[in-house]
C-alpha atoms as one frame of an Amber mdcrd trajectory, in Angstrom:
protein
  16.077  10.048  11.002  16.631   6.783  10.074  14.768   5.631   6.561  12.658
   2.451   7.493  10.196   0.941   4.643   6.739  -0.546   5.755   4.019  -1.926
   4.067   4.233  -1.631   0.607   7.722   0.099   0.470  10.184  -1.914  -0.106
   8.858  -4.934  -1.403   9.931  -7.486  -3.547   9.478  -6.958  -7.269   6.200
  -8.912  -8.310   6.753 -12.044 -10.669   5.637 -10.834 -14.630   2.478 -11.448
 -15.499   1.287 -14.707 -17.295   1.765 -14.830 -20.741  -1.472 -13.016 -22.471
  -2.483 -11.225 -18.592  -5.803 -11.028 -17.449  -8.911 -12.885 -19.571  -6.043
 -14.165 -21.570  -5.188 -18.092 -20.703  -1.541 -18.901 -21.034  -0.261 -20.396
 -24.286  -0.358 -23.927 -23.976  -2.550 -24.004 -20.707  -6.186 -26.122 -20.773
  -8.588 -25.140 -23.575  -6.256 -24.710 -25.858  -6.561 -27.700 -28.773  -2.945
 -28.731 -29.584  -0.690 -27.093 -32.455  -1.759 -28.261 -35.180  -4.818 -30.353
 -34.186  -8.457 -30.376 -33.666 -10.844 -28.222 -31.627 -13.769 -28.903 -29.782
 -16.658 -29.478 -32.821 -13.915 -31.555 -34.922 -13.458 -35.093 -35.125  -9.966
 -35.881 -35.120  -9.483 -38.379 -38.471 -10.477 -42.149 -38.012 -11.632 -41.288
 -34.142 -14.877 -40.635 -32.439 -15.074 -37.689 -31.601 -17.124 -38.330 -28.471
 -14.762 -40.857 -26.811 -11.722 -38.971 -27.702 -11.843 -35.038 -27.158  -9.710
 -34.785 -23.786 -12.270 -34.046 -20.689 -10.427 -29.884 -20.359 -11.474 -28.745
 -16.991 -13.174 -25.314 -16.789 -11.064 -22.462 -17.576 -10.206 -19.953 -14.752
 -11.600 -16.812 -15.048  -9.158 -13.782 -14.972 -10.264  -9.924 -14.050  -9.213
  -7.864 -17.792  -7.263  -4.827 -17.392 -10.261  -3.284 -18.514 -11.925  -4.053
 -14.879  -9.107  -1.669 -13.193  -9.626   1.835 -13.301  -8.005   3.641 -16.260
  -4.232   3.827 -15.774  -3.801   1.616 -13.560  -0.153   0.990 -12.367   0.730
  -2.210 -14.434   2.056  -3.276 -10.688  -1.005  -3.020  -9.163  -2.676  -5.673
 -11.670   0.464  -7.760 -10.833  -0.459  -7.766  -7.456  -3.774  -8.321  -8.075
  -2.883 -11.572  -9.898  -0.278 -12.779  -7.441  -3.065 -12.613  -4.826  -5.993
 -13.995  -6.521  -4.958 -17.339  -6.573  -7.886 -19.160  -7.585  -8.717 -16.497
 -10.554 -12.637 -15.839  -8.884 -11.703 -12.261  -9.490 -11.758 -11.000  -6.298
  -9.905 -11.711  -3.153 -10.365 -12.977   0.465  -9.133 -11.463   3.592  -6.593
 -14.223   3.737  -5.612 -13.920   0.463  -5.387 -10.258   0.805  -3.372 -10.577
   4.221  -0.884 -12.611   2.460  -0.012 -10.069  -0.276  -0.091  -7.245   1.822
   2.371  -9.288   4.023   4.738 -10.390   1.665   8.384  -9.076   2.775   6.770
  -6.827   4.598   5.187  -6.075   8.205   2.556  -7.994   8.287  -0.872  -6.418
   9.016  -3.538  -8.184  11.288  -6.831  -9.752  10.327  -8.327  -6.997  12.360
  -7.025  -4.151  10.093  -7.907  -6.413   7.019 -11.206  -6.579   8.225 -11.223
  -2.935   8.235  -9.796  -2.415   4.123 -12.359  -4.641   3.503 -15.170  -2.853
   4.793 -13.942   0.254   3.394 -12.755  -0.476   0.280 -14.733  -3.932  -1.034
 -16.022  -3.408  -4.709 -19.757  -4.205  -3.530 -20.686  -3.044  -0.620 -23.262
  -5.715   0.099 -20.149  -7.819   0.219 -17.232  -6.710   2.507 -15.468  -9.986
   2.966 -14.290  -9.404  -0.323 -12.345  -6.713  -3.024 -12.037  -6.645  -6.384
 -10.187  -4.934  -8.784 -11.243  -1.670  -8.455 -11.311  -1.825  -4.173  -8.145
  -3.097  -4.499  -5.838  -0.209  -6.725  -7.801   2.130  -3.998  -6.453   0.449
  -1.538  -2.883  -0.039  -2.797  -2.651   3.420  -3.591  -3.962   4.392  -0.125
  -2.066   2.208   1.658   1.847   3.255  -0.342  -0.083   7.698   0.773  -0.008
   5.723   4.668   2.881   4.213   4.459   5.345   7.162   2.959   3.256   9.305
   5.835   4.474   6.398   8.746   8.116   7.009   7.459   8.179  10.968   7.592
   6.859  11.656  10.942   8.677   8.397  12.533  11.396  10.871  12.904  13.216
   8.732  15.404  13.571   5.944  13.271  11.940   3.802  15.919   9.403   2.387
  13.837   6.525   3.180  16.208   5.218   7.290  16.584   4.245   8.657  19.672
   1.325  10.764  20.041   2.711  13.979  19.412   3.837  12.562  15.974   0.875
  11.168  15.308  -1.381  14.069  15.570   1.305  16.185  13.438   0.546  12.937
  10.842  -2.908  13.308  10.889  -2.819  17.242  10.551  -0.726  16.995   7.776
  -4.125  15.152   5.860  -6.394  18.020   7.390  -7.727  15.589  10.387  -7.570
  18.177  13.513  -8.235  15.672  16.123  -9.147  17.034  19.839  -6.584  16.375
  22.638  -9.187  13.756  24.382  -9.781  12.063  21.149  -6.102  11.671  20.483
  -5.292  10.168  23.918  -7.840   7.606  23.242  -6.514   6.389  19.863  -2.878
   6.275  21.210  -4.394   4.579  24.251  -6.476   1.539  22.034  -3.781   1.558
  19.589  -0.248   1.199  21.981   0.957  -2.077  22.025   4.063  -1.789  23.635
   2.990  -1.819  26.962   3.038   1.610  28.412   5.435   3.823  26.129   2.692
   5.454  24.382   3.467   5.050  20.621   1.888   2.924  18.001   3.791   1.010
  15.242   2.786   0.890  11.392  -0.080  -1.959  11.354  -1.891  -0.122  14.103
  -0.682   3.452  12.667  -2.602   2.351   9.281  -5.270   1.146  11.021  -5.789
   4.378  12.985  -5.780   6.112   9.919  -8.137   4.014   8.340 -10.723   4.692
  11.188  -9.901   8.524  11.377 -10.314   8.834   7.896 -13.340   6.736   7.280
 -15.554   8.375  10.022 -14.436  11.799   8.767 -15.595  11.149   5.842 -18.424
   9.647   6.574 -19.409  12.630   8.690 -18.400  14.899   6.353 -20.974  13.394
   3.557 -24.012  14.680   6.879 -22.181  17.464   7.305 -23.870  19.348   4.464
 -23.513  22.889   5.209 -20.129  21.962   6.412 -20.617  23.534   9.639 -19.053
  21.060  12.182 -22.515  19.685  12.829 -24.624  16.935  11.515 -27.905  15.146
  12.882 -28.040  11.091  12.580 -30.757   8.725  13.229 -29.905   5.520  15.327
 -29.646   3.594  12.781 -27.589   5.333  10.663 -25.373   6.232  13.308 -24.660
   2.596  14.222 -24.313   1.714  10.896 -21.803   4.123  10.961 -19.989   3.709
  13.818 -19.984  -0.325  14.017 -17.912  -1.636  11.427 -14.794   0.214  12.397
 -14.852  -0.613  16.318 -15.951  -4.412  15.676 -13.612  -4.749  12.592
Protein backbone atom coordinates (compact mmCIF):
# COMPACT_ATOMS: atom_id res chain seq x y z
CA UNK A 1 0.00 0.00 0.00
CA UNK A 2 0.75 3.34 -0.30
CA UNK A 3 2.85 4.95 2.89
CA UNK A 4 0.74 8.03 4.08
CA UNK A 5 1.94 9.92 7.47
CA UNK A 6 -0.80 11.33 9.89
CA UNK A 7 -0.73 12.96 12.98
CA UNK A 8 2.44 13.08 14.41
CA UNK A 9 4.36 11.31 11.52
CA UNK A 10 5.83 13.33 9.46
CA UNK A 11 6.05 16.51 11.01
CA UNK A 12 8.18 19.28 10.87
CA UNK A 13 11.29 19.22 13.03
CA UNK A 14 10.48 21.35 16.26
CA UNK A 15 12.50 24.73 16.63
CA UNK A 16 15.58 24.03 19.54
CA UNK A 17 14.80 24.81 22.69
CA UNK A 18 15.50 28.28 24.33
CA UNK A 19 18.74 28.81 25.50
CA UNK A 20 18.92 27.28 29.29
CA UNK A 21 15.22 25.06 28.52
CA UNK A 22 12.68 24.79 30.94
CA UNK A 23 12.91 26.95 34.53
CA UNK A 24 15.88 28.40 32.83
CA UNK A 25 15.13 32.18 31.38
CA UNK A 26 17.05 32.95 28.25
CA UNK A 27 20.36 34.80 28.52
CA UNK A 28 19.70 38.27 28.20
CA UNK A 29 15.79 38.00 28.61
CA UNK A 30 13.94 40.18 31.70
CA UNK A 31 15.38 39.59 35.19
CA UNK A 32 18.51 39.39 34.22
CA UNK A 33 20.64 42.72 35.62
CA UNK A 34 22.94 43.77 32.72
CA UNK A 35 26.68 42.45 32.18
CA UNK A 36 28.46 43.96 34.30
CA UNK A 37 25.95 45.97 36.39
CA UNK A 38 23.79 46.00 39.36
CA UNK A 39 21.09 43.67 40.68
CA UNK A 40 18.03 44.18 42.36
CA UNK A 41 19.29 45.17 46.28
CA UNK A 42 22.22 47.43 44.67
CA UNK A 43 22.26 50.96 44.10
CA UNK A 44 23.82 51.67 40.96
CA UNK A 45 26.74 54.55 41.90
CA UNK A 46 25.51 58.25 42.28
CA UNK A 47 21.65 56.95 41.58
CA UNK A 48 18.70 56.16 43.70
CA UNK A 49 18.16 53.14 43.71
CA UNK A 50 14.39 53.44 44.02
CA UNK A 51 13.79 55.70 40.98
CA UNK A 52 16.18 53.88 38.85
CA UNK A 53 16.03 49.91 38.99
CA UNK A 54 14.09 49.21 35.57
CA UNK A 55 10.25 48.15 36.45
CA UNK A 56 11.23 43.94 34.98
CA UNK A 57 7.89 42.43 34.43
CA UNK A 58 7.25 39.03 36.09
CA UNK A 59 9.21 36.25 34.80
CA UNK A 60 7.38 33.41 32.92
CA UNK A 61 7.29 30.35 34.52
CA UNK A 62 8.66 27.29 32.55
CA UNK A 63 7.71 23.37 33.39
CA UNK A 64 11.69 21.76 34.34
CA UNK A 65 12.55 18.66 32.66
CA UNK A 66 12.28 17.32 35.94
CA UNK A 67 8.24 17.67 35.67
CA UNK A 68 8.31 15.05 32.58
CA UNK A 69 8.50 11.60 33.35
CA UNK A 70 12.04 10.13 33.42
CA UNK A 71 13.40 9.81 29.87
CA UNK A 72 11.44 11.73 28.30
CA UNK A 73 12.04 12.13 24.48
CA UNK A 74 13.95 15.54 24.42
CA UNK A 75 11.18 16.12 21.44
CA UNK A 76 8.43 15.74 23.46
CA UNK A 77 9.59 18.71 25.90
CA UNK A 78 10.12 20.62 22.58
CA UNK A 79 6.72 20.24 21.83
CA UNK A 80 5.66 20.93 25.01
CA UNK A 81 7.36 24.36 24.82
CA UNK A 82 6.31 25.21 21.30
CA UNK A 83 2.72 24.78 22.56
CA UNK A 84 2.70 26.41 25.83
CA UNK A 85 2.91 29.72 24.69
CA UNK A 86 2.25 31.71 27.61
CA UNK A 87 4.72 29.44 29.92
CA UNK A 88 1.49 28.66 32.66
CA UNK A 89 2.81 25.16 32.38
CA UNK A 90 0.10 23.53 31.04
CA UNK A 91 -1.86 23.82 27.90
CA UNK A 92 -5.38 24.64 26.53
CA UNK A 93 -7.40 22.74 24.11
CA UNK A 94 -6.61 25.41 21.59
CA UNK A 95 -3.24 25.49 22.27
CA UNK A 96 -3.08 21.81 22.18
CA UNK A 97 -5.17 21.67 18.79
CA UNK A 98 -2.66 23.85 17.26
CA UNK A 99 0.40 21.65 17.95
CA UNK A 100 -1.20 18.59 17.25
CA UNK A 101 -2.18 20.30 13.91
CA UNK A 102 0.89 21.64 12.83
CA UNK A 103 1.75 20.13 9.19
CA UNK A 104 -0.38 17.71 9.94
CA UNK A 105 -4.22 16.55 9.72
CA UNK A 106 -5.71 18.50 11.87
CA UNK A 107 -7.80 16.91 14.68
CA UNK A 108 -11.22 18.45 15.85
CA UNK A 109 -12.07 20.18 19.09
CA UNK A 110 -14.29 17.23 19.67
CA UNK A 111 -11.41 14.66 19.78
CA UNK A 112 -9.34 17.29 21.81
CA UNK A 113 -11.96 17.37 24.16
CA UNK A 114 -11.62 13.76 24.44
CA UNK A 115 -7.29 13.71 25.12
CA UNK A 116 -8.17 16.04 27.51
CA UNK A 117 -10.44 14.17 29.52
CA UNK A 118 -8.33 11.23 29.32
CA UNK A 119 -5.11 12.31 29.65
CA UNK A 120 -5.22 15.94 31.75
CA UNK A 121 -2.55 15.89 34.63
CA UNK A 122 -5.41 16.61 37.33
CA UNK A 123 -8.29 15.12 36.89
CA UNK A 124 -10.39 17.74 38.63
CA UNK A 125 -9.24 19.75 35.67
CA UNK A 126 -9.78 18.31 32.12
CA UNK A 127 -9.67 21.47 30.11
CA UNK A 128 -6.18 21.27 30.63
CA UNK A 129 -2.63 18.89 30.36
CA UNK A 130 0.47 19.22 31.65
CA UNK A 131 3.61 17.78 31.25
CA UNK A 132 3.15 14.52 32.27
CA UNK A 133 -0.66 14.16 30.34
CA UNK A 134 0.99 15.40 27.60
CA UNK A 135 4.30 12.75 26.81
CA UNK A 136 1.22 10.14 27.45
CA UNK A 137 -0.48 11.49 25.00
CA UNK A 138 2.25 12.05 22.39
CA UNK A 139 3.40 8.71 22.81
CA UNK A 140 -0.16 7.35 22.43
CA UNK A 141 -1.06 9.27 19.77
CA UNK A 142 2.63 8.39 17.32
CA UNK A 143 1.19 3.89 18.84
CA UNK A 144 -2.39 5.37 16.82
CA UNK A 145 -1.00 6.84 14.25
CA UNK A 146 1.76 4.05 12.99
CA UNK A 147 -1.54 1.61 13.66
CA UNK A 148 -3.81 4.12 11.02
CA UNK A 149 -0.91 3.60 8.45
CA UNK A 150 -0.61 -0.35 8.62
CA UNK A 151 -4.11 -1.41 8.29
CA UNK A 152 -4.97 1.60 5.71
CA UNK A 153 -3.78 -0.96 3.32
CA UNK A 154 -5.33 0.83 0.39
CA UNK A 155 -3.57 3.85 0.86
CA UNK A 156 -6.87 5.69 0.92
CA UNK A 157 -6.36 7.39 4.02
CA UNK A 158 -9.72 6.37 5.52
CA UNK A 159 -10.26 2.28 6.81
CA UNK A 160 -13.29 0.56 6.34
CA UNK A 161 -14.78 -1.51 8.90
CA UNK A 162 -13.26 -4.66 8.21
CA UNK A 163 -9.85 -2.86 8.70
CA UNK A 164 -10.79 -1.33 11.52
CA UNK A 165 -11.79 -4.20 13.61
CA UNK A 166 -8.46 -6.10 12.38
CA UNK A 167 -6.85 -2.54 14.01
CA UNK A 168 -8.47 -2.85 17.06
CA UNK A 169 -7.75 -6.71 17.43
CA UNK A 170 -4.36 -6.17 16.85
CA UNK A 171 -4.45 -4.05 20.60
CA UNK A 172 -6.57 -7.03 22.11
CA UNK A 173 -10.06 -4.96 21.72
CA UNK A 174 -12.48 -7.91 20.33
CA UNK A 175 -15.33 -5.72 19.52
CA UNK A 176 -18.89 -7.51 18.71
CA UNK A 177 -20.21 -7.24 15.10
CA UNK A 178 -23.22 -4.80 16.40
CA UNK A 179 -20.82 -2.72 18.30
CA UNK A 180 -18.55 -2.32 15.32
CA UNK A 181 -21.34 -1.26 12.91
CA UNK A 182 -22.19 1.41 15.28
CA UNK A 183 -18.72 3.00 15.59
CA UNK A 184 -18.21 2.88 11.74
CA UNK A 185 -21.76 4.23 11.55
CA UNK A 186 -21.08 7.55 14.19
CA UNK A 187 -17.67 7.78 12.94
CA UNK A 188 -18.15 7.78 8.69
CA UNK A 189 -17.95 11.00 7.36
CA UNK A 190 -17.88 10.46 3.89
CA UNK A 191 -21.30 10.10 3.30
CA UNK A 192 -22.22 6.52 2.84
CA UNK A 193 -18.88 4.56 1.94
CA UNK A 194 -18.47 3.20 5.29
CA UNK A 195 -14.84 4.04 6.32
CA UNK A 196 -13.49 6.50 8.77
CA UNK A 197 -10.36 8.70 8.22
CA UNK A 198 -7.46 9.30 10.88
CA UNK A 199 -9.05 12.19 13.22
CA UNK A 200 -12.13 10.07 13.69
CA UNK A 201 -9.95 6.67 13.55
CA UNK A 202 -7.99 8.21 16.73
CA UNK A 203 -10.88 9.25 18.19
CA UNK A 204 -12.54 5.82 17.98
CA UNK A 205 -9.67 4.47 19.52
CA UNK A 206 -9.59 6.79 22.18
CA UNK A 207 -13.24 5.82 23.19
CA UNK A 208 -12.64 1.98 22.66
CA UNK A 209 -9.75 2.10 24.66
CA UNK A 210 -10.83 4.31 27.46
CA UNK A 211 -14.11 2.40 28.27
CA UNK A 212 -12.15 -0.87 28.12
CA UNK A 213 -10.19 0.15 30.45
CA UNK A 214 -12.31 1.61 32.50
CA UNK A 215 -14.33 -1.59 32.61
CA UNK A 216 -11.59 -3.58 32.97
CA UNK A 217 -10.48 -1.69 36.42
CA UNK A 218 -14.70 -3.31 37.66
CA UNK A 219 -13.94 -6.16 36.06
CA UNK A 220 -12.06 -7.65 39.00
CA UNK A 221 -12.20 -11.27 38.60
CA UNK A 222 -11.76 -10.56 34.99
CA UNK A 223 -14.67 -12.50 34.04
CA UNK A 224 -16.41 -10.38 31.30
CA UNK A 225 -18.73 -9.03 33.96
CA UNK A 226 -18.84 -6.10 36.23
CA UNK A 227 -21.75 -4.42 38.36
CA UNK A 228 -21.94 -0.36 38.32
CA UNK A 229 -24.02 1.96 40.24
CA UNK A 230 -25.77 4.87 38.28
CA UNK A 231 -23.60 7.09 39.09
CA UNK A 232 -20.61 5.58 38.38
CA UNK A 233 -21.81 4.32 35.27
CA UNK A 234 -22.63 7.81 33.95
CA UNK A 235 -19.63 9.08 35.11
CA UNK A 236 -18.28 6.63 33.04
CA UNK A 237 -19.98 6.66 30.09
CA UNK A 238 -20.55 10.64 29.69
CA UNK A 239 -17.43 12.21 28.97
CA UNK A 240 -16.64 10.20 25.90
CA UNK A 241 -20.19 10.54 24.07
CA UNK A 242 -20.52 14.41 25.06
CA UNK A 243 -16.74 15.08 24.40
Amino acid sequence: MASHQYGVGGKPSAPPLQQGGYGQPPAGSYGQPPAGGYGYGQQPQGMQAWNQHPQYPPQPQYPPVSMFPPGTDPEIVQVFERADNNRSGTIDARELREVLSLGRYPFTDRTVRLMLHLFADNRNDTSRIGPVGFAKLWKEIKVWNAKFSEYDRDGSGTIDMYELDTALRSFNFAIPPQVLQMLVGKYDMTGGSRSIGYDNFVECGFVVKGLTEKFRDQDKHLSGNATFNYTDFMLLVVPFIAA
